[in-house]
C-alpha positions as a LaTeX table, in Angstrom:
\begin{tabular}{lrrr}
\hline
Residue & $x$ (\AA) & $y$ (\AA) & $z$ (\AA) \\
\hline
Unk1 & $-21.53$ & $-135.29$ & $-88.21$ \\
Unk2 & $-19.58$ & $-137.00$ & $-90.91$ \\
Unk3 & $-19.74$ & $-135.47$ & $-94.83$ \\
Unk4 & $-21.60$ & $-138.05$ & $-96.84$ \\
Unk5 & $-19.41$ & $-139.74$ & $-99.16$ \\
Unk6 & $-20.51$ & $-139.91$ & $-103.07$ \\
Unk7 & $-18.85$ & $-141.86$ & $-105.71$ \\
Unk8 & $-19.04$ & $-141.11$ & $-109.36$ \\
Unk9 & $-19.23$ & $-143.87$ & $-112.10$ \\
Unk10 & $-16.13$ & $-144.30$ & $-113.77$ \\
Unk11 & $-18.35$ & $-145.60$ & $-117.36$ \\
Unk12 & $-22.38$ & $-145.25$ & $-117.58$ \\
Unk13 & $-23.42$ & $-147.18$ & $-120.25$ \\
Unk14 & $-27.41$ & $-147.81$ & $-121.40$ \\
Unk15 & $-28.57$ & $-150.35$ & $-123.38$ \\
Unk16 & $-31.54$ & $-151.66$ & $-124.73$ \\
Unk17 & $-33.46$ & $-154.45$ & $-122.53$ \\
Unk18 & $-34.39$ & $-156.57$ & $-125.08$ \\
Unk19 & $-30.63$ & $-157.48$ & $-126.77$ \\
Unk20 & $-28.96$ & $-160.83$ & $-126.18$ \\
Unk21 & $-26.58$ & $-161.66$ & $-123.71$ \\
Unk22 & $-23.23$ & $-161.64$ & $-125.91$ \\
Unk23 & $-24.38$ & $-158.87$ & $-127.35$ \\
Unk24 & $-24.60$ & $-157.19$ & $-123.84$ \\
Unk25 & $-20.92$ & $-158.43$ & $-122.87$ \\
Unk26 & $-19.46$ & $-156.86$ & $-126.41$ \\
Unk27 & $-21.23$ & $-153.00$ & $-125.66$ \\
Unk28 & $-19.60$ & $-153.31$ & $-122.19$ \\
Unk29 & $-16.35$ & $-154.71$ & $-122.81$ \\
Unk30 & $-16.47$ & $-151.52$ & $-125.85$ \\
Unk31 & $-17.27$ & $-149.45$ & $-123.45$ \\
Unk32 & $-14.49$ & $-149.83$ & $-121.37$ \\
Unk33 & $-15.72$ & $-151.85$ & $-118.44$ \\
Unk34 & $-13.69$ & $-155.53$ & $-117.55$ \\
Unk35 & $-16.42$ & $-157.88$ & $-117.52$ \\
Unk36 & $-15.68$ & $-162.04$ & $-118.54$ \\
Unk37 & $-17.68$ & $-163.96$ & $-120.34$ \\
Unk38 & $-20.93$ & $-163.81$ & $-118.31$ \\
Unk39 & $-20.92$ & $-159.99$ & $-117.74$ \\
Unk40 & $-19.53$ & $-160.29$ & $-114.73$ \\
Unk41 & $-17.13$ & $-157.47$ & $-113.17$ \\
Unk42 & $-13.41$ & $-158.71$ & $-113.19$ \\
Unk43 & $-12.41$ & $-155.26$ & $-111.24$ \\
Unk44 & $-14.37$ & $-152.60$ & $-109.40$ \\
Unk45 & $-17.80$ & $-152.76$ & $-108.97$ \\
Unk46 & $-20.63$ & $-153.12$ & $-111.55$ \\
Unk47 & $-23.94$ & $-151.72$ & $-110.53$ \\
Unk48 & $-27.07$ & $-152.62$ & $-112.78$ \\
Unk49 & $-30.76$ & $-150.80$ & $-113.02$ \\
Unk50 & $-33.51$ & $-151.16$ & $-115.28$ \\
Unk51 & $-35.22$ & $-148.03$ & $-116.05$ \\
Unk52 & $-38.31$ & $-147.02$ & $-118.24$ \\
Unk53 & $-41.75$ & $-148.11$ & $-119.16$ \\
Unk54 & $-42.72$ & $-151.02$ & $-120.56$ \\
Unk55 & $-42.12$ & $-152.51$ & $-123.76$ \\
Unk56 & $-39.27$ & $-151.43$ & $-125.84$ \\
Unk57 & $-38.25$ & $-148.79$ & $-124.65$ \\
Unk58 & $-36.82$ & $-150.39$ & $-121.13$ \\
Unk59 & $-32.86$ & $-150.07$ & $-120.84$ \\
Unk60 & $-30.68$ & $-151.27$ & $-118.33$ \\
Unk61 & $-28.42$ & $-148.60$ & $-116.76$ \\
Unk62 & $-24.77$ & $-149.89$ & $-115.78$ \\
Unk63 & $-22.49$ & $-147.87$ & $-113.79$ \\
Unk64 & $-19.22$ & $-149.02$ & $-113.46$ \\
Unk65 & $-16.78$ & $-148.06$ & $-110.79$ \\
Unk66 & $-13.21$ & $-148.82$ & $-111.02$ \\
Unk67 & $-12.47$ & $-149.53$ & $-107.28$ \\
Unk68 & $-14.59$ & $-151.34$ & $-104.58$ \\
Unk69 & $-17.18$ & $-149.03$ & $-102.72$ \\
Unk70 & $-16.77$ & $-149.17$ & $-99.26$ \\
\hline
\end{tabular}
C-alpha cells in the first residue's frame, strides 16, 4: 500500500469575511501569495475555506501552495 502523500501550505492567511474585495487582494499579495487583480493565483495553488459561526466572526481560511498538487 502506497504512503499517503500530505502537502503543507506554503502561507495560511485568515481574514475577516466581511472586508471588500481589494482589500482582500492587498492582505494576500502582503502576505506573500501571487494573486492578480481578482485574487486569483498567478502560481501554485490557492485553496479557500470559510470557517466559523455566523455573523462577524466568519473568516475565510487561504492556504497557499507554491507548486501544483498533484
Amino acid at each position: 500500500m502506497k504512503k499517503p502523500i500530505f502537502h503543507r501550505a506554503t502561507i495560511t492567511l485568515k481574514l475577516p469575511l466581511d472586508i471588500s474585495a481589494r482589500e482582500e487582494v492587498e492582505a494576500l499579495r502582503a502576505a506573500g501569495i501571487p494573486v492578480d487583480a481578482l485574487g486569483h493565483e498567478r502560481s501554485g495553488f490557492l485553496f479557500v475555506r470559510t470557517v466559523g459561526g455566523g455573523g462577524q466572526s466568519q473568516q475565510n481560511i487561504f492556504r497557499w501552495f507554491a507548486s501544483q498538487i498533484r
